[in-house]
C-alpha positions in Angstrom: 74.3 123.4 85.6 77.2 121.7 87.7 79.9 119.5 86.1 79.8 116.4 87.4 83.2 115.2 88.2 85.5 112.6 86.7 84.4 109.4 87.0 81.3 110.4 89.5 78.5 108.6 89.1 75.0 110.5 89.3 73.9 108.6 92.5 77.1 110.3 93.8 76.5 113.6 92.6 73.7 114.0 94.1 74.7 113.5 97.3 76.8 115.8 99.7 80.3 115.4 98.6 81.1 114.9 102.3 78.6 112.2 103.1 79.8 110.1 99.7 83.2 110.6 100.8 82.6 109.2 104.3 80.4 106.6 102.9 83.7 105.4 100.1 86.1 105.4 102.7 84.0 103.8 105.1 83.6 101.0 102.9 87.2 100.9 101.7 88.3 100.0 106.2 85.4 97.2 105.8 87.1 96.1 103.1 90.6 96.3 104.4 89.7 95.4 108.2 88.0 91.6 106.4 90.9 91.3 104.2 93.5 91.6 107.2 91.5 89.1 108.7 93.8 86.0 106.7 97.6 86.0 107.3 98.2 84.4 103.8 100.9 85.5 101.9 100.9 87.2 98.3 100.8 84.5 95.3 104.0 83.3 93.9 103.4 85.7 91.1 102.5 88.3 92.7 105.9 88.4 95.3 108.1 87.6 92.1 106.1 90.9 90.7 106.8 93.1 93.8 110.6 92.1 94.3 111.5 92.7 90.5 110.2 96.5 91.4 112.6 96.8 94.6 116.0 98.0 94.9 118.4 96.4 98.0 117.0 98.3 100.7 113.7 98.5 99.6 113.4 94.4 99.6 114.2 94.6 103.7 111.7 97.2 104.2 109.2 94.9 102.1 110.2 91.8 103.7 109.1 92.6 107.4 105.4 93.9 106.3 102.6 91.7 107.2 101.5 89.3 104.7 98.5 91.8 104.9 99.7 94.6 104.0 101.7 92.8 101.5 98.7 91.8 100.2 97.0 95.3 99.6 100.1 97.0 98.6 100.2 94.5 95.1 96.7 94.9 94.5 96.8 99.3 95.1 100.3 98.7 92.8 99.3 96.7 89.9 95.9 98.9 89.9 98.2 101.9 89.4 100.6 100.4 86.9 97.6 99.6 84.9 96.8 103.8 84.9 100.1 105.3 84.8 99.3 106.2 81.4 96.6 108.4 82.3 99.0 110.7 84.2 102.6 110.1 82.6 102.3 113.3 80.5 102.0 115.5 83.8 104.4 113.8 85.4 107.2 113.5 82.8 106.5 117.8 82.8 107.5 118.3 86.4 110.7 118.0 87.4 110.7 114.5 89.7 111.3 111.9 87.3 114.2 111.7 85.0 112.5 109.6 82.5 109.2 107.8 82.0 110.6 104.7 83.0 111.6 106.2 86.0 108.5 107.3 86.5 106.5 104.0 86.2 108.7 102.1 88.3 108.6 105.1 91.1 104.9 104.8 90.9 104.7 101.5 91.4 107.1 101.0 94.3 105.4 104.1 96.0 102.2 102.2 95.7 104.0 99.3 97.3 105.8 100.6 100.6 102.9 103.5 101.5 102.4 101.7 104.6 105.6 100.3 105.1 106.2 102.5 108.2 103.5 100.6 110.3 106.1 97.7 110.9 107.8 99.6 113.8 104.1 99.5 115.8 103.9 95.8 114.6 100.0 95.8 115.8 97.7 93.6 114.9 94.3 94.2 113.0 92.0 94.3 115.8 95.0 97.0 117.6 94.9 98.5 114.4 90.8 99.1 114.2 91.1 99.6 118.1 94.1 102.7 116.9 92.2 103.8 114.1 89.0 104.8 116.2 91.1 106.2 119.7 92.7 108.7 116.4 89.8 109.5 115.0 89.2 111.4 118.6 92.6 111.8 120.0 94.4 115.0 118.7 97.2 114.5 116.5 99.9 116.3 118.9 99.5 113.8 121.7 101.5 111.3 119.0 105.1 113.1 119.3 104.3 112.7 123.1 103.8 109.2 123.1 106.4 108.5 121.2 108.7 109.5 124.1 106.9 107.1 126.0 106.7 103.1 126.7 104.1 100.3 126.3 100.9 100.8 124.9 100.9 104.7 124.2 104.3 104.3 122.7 102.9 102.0 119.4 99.3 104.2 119.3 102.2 106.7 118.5 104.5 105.2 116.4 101.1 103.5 114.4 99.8 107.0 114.3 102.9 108.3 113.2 103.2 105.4 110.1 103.8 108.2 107.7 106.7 109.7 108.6 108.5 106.6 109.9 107.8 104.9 106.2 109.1 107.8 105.0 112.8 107.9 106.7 112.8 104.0 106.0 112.7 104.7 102.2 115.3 107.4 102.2 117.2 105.0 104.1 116.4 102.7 101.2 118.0 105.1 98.9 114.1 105.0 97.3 113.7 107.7 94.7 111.7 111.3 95.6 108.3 109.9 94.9 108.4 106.8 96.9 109.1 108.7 100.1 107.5 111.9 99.6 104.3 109.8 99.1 104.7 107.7 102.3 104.7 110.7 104.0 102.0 112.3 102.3 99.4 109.9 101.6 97.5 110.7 104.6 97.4 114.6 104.0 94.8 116.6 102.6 95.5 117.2 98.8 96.0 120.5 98.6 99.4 120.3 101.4 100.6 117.5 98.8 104.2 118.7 97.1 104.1 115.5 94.7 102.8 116.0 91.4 98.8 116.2 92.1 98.1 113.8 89.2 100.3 111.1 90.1 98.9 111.8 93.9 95.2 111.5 92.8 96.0 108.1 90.9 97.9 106.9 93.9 95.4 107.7 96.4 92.1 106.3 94.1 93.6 103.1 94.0 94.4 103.0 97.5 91.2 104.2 97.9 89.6 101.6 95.7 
């Protein structure tokens, strides 16, 4: 008999693991593309919560996201916090974090500033859902090429390559190992992930969420 995984439900199980996973994220860019759709800003609360987390440099970088992404990066951050306990003991036993508060604030903030590095292509959500299908079918290499480029092909790059500028902006940020490791990684397939694999499962199900 097979073992149903970790919070699978039996509808899900029974389908091809490929199909539910299209299906989940499918729903998760609905989700994304009708929240994008309102340029409020985060609560009161909810900035006061986000800038207590934030060192110096980390505040710039979170200051010129979209109100957006803002947005999503509170909700995928508090959904974390709320979890952390269910993967502090792997954590604490790898060698990234030097104690559990550490840890929990690391978490958090990586939750946060993911996405940060799609402020250098500065599109807007139609560009973005416009990027997001031309990527789905472009290959990957033509990015470091359009990069070098101007105009148009120059932000499909630079959106494209989100990851990896998030990732030098939060080592500019002086952010700790986690929170840029992760900005570079959270588009990867989990098993080229060199963050703890708990930690990077909890991150990505709430950004997944």
């Amino acid at each position: 008999m097979a073992v149903k995984p970790v919070g699978q439900s039996d509808s899900e199980s029974a389908a091809s693991p490929t199909i539910g996973g299209t299906l989940k994220t499918g729903a998760h860019l609905v989700r994304r593309f009708v929240g994008s759709l309102s340029s409020r800003p985060p609560s009161e609360t909810d900035e006061t919560w986000a800038l207590d987390l934030l060192n110096t440099g980390q505040v710039q970088v979170w200051q010129q996201m979209s109100p957006q992404d803002q947005r999503h990066a509170i909700a995928v951050a508090r959904d974390v916090s709320q979890r952390l306990s269910e993967v502090e003991g792997p954590a604490m036993a790898s060698d990234w974090f030097d104690d559990a508060e550490q840890f929990r604030r690391a978490a958090a903030v990586a939750a946060l500033l993911h996405d940060c590095g799609k402020i250098v292509s500065d599109m807007g959500t139609f560009a973005r859902a416009g990027a997001t299908v031309l990527w789905a079918v472009v290959p990957d290499d033509k990015a470091e090429d359009w990069q070098q480029r101007s105009g148009a092909r120059r932000r499909l790059a630079e959106y494209r390559m989100h990851p990896t500028i998030g990732a030098d902006l939060l080592r500019a940020a002086d952010s700790q190992r986690l929170i840029h490791t992760w900005a570079a990684e959270h588009h990867q397939r989990r098993e080229t992930w060199t963050v703890p694999e708990p930690v990077g499962v909890l991150l990505k199900e709430c950004d997944d969420d």
